[in-house]
Structures are given as structure tokens and as C-alpha cells.
KOLZA-800918 format. One line per 3 residues: number of its first residue (from 1); their letters; for each residue z, x, y of N, C-alpha, C. Coordinates in Angstrom, 2 decimals, padded with zeros to 5 digits. Example, Ala and Ser with C-alpha at 12.3 -4.5 7.8 and 13.67 -1.06 7.14 Angstrom:
! KOLZA-800918
1	as	007.80,013.19,-005.69,007.80,012.30,-004.50,007.80,013.20,-003.30 ~ 007.08,012.85,-002.25,007.14,013.67,-001.06,007.87,012.90,000.03
//
This chain:
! KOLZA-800918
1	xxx	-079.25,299.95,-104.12,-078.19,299.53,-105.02,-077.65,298.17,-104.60 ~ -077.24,298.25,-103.43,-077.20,296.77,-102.87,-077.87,295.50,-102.77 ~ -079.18,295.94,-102.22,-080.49,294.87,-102.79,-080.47,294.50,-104.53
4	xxx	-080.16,295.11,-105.16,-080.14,294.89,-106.84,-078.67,293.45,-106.88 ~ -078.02,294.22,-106.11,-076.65,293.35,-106.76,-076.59,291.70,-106.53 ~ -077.58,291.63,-104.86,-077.51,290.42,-104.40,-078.85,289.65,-105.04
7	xxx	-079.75,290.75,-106.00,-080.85,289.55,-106.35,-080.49,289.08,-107.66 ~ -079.42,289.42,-108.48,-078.93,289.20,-109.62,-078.48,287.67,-109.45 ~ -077.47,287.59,-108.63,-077.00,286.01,-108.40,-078.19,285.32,-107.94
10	xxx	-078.79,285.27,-107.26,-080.64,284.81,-107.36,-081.02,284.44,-108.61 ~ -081.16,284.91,-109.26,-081.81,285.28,-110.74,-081.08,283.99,-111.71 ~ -079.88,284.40,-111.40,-079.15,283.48,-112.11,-079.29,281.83,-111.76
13	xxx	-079.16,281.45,-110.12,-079.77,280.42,-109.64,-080.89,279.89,-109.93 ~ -081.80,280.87,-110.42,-083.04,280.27,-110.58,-083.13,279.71,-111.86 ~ -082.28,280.70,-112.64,-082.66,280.19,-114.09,-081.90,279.24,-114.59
16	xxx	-080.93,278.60,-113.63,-080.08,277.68,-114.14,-081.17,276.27,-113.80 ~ -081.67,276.54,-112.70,-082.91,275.16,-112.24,-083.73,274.96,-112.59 ~ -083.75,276.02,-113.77,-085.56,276.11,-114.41,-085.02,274.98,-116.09
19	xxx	-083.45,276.07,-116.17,-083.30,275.25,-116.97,-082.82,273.32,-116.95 ~ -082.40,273.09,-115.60,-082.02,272.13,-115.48,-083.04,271.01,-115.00 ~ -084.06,271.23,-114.87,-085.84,270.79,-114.48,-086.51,271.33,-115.39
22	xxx	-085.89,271.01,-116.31,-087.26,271.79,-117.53,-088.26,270.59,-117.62 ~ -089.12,270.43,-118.44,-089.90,269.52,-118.73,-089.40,267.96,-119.51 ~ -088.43,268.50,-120.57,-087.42,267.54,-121.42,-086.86,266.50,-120.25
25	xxx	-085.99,267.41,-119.80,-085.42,267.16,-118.56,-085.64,265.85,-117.54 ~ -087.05,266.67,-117.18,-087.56,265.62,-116.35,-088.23,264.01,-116.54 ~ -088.35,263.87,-117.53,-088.49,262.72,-118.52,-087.67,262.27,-119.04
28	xxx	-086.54,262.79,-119.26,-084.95,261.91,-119.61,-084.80,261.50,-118.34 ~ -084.60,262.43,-117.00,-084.26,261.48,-115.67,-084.99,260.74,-115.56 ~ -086.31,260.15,-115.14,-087.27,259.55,-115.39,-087.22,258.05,-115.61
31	xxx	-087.03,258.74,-116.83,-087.05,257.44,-117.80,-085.49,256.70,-118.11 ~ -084.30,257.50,-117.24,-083.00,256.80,-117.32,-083.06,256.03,-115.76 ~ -084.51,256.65,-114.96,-084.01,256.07,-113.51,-085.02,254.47,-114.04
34	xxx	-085.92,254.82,-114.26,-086.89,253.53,-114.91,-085.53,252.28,-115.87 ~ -085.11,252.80,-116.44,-083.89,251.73,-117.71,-082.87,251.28,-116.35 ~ -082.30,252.00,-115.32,-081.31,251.40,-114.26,-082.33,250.32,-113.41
37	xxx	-083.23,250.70,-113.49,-084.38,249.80,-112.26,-084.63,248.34,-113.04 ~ -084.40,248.73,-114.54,-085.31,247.37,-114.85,-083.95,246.90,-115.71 ~ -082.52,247.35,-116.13,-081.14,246.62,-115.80,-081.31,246.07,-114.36
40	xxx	-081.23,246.16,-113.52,-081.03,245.95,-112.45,-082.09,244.74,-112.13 ~ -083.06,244.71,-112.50,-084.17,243.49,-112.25,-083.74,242.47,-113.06 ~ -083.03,242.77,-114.37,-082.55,241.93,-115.52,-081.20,241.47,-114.93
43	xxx	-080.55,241.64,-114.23,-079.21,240.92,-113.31,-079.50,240.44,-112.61 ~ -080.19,240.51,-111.88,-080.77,239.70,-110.55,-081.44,238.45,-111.60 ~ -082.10,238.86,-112.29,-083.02,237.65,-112.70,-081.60,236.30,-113.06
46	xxx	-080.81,236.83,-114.26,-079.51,236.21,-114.79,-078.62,236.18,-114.32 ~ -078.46,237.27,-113.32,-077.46,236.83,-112.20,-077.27,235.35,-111.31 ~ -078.74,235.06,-110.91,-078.96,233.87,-110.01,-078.95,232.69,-110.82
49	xxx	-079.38,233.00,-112.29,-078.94,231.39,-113.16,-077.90,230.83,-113.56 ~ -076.97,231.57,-112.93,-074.93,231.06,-113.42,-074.56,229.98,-112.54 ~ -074.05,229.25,-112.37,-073.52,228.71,-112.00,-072.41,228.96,-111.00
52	xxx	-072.09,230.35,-110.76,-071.07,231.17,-109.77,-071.85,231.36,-108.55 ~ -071.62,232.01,-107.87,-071.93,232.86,-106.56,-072.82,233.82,-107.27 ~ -074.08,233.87,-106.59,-075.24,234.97,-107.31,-075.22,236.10,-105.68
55	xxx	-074.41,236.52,-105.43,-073.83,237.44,-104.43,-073.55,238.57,-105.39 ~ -072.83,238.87,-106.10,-071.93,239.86,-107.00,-073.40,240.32,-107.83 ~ -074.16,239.27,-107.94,-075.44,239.76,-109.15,-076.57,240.55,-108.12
58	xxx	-076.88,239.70,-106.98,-077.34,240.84,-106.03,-076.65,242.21,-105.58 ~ -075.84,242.67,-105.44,-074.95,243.77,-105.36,-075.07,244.51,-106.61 ~ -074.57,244.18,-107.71,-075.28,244.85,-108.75,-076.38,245.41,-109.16
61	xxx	-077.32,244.29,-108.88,-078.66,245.01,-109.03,-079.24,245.66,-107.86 ~ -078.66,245.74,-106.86,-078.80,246.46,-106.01,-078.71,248.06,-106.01 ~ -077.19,247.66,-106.37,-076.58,249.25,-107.00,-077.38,250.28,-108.15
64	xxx	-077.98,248.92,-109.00,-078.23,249.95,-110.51,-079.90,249.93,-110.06 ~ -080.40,249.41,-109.50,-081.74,249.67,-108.45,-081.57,251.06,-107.86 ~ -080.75,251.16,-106.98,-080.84,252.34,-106.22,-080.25,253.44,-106.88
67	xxx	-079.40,253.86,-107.93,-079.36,254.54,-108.57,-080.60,255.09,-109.32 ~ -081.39,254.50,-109.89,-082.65,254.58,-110.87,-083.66,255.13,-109.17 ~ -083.49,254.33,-108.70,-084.78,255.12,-107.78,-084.22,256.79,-107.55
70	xxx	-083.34,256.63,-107.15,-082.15,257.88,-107.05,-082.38,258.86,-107.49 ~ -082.56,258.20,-109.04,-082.76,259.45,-110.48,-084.08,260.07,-110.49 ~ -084.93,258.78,-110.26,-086.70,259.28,-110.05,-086.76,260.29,-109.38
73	xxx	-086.32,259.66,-108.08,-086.75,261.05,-106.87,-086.16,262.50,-107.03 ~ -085.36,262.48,-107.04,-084.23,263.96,-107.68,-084.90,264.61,-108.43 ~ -085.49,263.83,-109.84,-086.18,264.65,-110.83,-087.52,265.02,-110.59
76	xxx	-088.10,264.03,-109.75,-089.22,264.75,-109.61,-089.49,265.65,-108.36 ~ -088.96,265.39,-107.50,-088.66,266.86,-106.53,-087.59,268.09,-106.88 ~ -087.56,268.06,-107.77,-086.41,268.82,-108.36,-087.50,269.21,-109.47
79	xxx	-087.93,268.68,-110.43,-088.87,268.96,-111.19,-089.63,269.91,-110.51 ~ -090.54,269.46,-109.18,-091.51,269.80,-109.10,-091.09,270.64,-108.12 ~ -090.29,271.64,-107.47,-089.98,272.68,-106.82,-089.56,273.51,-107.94
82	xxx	-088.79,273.56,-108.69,-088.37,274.26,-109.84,-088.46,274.54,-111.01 ~ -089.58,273.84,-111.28,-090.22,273.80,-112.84,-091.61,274.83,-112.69 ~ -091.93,276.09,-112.87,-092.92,277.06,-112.44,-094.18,276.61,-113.47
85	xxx	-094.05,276.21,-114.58,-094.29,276.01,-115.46,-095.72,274.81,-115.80 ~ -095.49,273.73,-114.90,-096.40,272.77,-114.12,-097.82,273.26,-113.34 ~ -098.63,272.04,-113.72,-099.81,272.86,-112.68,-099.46,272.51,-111.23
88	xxx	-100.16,273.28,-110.37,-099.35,272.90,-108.97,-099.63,272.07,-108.57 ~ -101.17,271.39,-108.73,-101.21,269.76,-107.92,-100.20,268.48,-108.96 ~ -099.91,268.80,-109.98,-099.18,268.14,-110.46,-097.87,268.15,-110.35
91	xxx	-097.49,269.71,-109.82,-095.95,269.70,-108.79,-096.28,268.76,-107.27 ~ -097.50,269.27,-106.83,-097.74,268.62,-105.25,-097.11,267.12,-105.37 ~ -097.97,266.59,-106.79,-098.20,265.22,-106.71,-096.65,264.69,-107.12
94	xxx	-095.73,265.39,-107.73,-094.23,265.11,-108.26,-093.28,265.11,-106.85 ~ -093.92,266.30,-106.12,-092.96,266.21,-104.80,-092.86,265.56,-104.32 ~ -094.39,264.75,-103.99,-094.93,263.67,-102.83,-094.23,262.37,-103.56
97	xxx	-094.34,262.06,-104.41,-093.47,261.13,-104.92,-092.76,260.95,-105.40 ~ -091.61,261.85,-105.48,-090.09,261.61,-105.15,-089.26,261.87,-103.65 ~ -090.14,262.22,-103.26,-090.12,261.74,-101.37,-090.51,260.79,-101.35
100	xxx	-091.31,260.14,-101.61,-091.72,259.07,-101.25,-090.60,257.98,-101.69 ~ -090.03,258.16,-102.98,-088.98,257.23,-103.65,-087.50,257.16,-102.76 ~ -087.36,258.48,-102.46,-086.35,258.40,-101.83,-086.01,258.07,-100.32
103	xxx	-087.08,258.70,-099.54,-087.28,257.60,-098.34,-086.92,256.45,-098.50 ~ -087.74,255.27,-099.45,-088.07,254.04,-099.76,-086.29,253.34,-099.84 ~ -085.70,254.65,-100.63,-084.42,254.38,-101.04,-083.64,254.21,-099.41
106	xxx	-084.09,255.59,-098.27,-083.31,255.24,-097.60,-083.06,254.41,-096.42 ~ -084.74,254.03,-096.71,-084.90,252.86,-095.65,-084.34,251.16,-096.46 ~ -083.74,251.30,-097.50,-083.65,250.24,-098.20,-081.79,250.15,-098.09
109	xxx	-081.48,251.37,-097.98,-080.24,251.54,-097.19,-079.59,251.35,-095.74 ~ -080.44,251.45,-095.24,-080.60,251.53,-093.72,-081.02,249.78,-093.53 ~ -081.40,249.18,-094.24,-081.66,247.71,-093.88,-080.16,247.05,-094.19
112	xxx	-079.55,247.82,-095.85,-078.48,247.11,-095.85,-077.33,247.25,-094.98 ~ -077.77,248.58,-094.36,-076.42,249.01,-093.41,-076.27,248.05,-092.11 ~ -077.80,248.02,-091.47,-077.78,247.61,-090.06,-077.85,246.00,-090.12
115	xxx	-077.99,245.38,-091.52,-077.39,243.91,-090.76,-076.15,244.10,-091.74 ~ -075.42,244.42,-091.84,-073.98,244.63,-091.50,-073.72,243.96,-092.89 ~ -073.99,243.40,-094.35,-073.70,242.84,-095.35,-074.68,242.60,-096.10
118	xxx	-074.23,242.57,-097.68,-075.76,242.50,-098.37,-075.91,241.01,-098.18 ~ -075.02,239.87,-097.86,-075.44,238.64,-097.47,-076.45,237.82,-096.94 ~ -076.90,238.69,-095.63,-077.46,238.95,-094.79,-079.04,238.96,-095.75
121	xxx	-078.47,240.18,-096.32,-080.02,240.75,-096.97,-080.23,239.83,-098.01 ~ -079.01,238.99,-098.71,-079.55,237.63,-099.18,-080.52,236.94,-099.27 ~ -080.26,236.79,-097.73,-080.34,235.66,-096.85,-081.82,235.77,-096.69
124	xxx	-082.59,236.83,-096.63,-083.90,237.32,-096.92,-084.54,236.68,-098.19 ~ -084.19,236.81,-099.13,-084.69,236.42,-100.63,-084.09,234.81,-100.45 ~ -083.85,234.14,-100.30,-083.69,232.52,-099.82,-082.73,232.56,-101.22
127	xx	-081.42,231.54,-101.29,-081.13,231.20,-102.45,-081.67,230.35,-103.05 ~ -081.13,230.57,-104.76,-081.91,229.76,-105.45,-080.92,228.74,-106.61
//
């Protein structure tokens, strides 16, 4: 009787992730992390042709960069643990690369952290 009660809330967990990684799903995140990645390439590009400080336009596209990678990885390891529905090397291959995205993300974090300003990380891309 007890075993019944605690696999119910289970049940329910699962089916909320099946529904929330459905297939729809995973192609709206996708494809909203793809539209932040390539806003984000589109500021940087117009960011650096103003006549202001192209600091604020790197930061931006920084931000709406790492959000979109963000979205990729989530959905597709999220997709691909919770979507039953998928063939499995095509879950394998969803896992492996939204690990892979998000690593990428957090070593791309970890650069901006440890020299201490995105200036710095500027200072990498040479101004223009």
C-alpha cells in the first residue's frame, strides 16, 4: 500500500517531463536558443560600428550568446533523458551534445570570470 502511494508522485514527475520535452518542445527551445545566438552575433557585429564604446555591445552579445547556448543544451539533454519516445542513439547523440554545449558555455564563463572583466576578454578580439 505504501509502495503504491510513493510511485504515484513518480508518475506524475515523469509525465510532467515527458510533457515538457516533448518533441514540439524541443524544437521551440532549439530554435529560440539558435534566434538568441544569432541576435547576439547581430550586436556584436552593430554594436562595434557606433561610434560609442563597443564594450556594452560585447556584454550584450555575450549575454544573449550564452543564453541561446543555455537553451540548446537544456533541451537537448532534457529532451534526450526524458523524451522515451526518440530512438536511443538519437537520445545518445542529443545528450552528448548538449553537454557538450554547456561545458563550452562553462568554460566560456570561467574565462570571463578569471580575468576578472569582460574588458579583458575584449582585449582578446582586438578593437575595432
Amino acid at each position: 500500500m505504501q509502495v503504491r502511494e510513493m510511485q504515484q508522485p513518480i508518475e506524475q514527475i515523469d509525465g510532467i517531463f515527458e510533457k515538457l520535452f516533448s518533441k514540439t518542445l524541443i524544437v521551440v527551445g532549439i530554435l529560440v536558443g539558435i534566434l538568441l545566438i544569432w541576435i547576439g552575433s547581430i550586436v556584436t557585429t552593430f554594436g562595434t560600428m557606433t561610434s560609442g564604446s563597443s564594450l556594452d555591445a560585447y556584454k550584450a552579445s555575450i549575454v544573449l550568446s550564452s543564453l541561446g547556448i543555455a537553451a540548446m543544451g537544456v533541451f537537448l539533454v532534457g529532451g534526450g533523458v526524458a523524451n522515451k519516445n526518440i530512438d536511443k542513439y538519437v537520445r545518445l547523440a542529443m545528450i552528448i551534445g548538449g553537454v557538450l554545449l554547456l561545458t563550452g558555455l562553462f568554460s566560456i564563463a570561467t574565462l570571463g570570470l578569471s580575468s576578472g572583466s569582460i574588458s579583458s576578454l575584449s582585449s582578446l578580439f582586438g578593437s575595432y
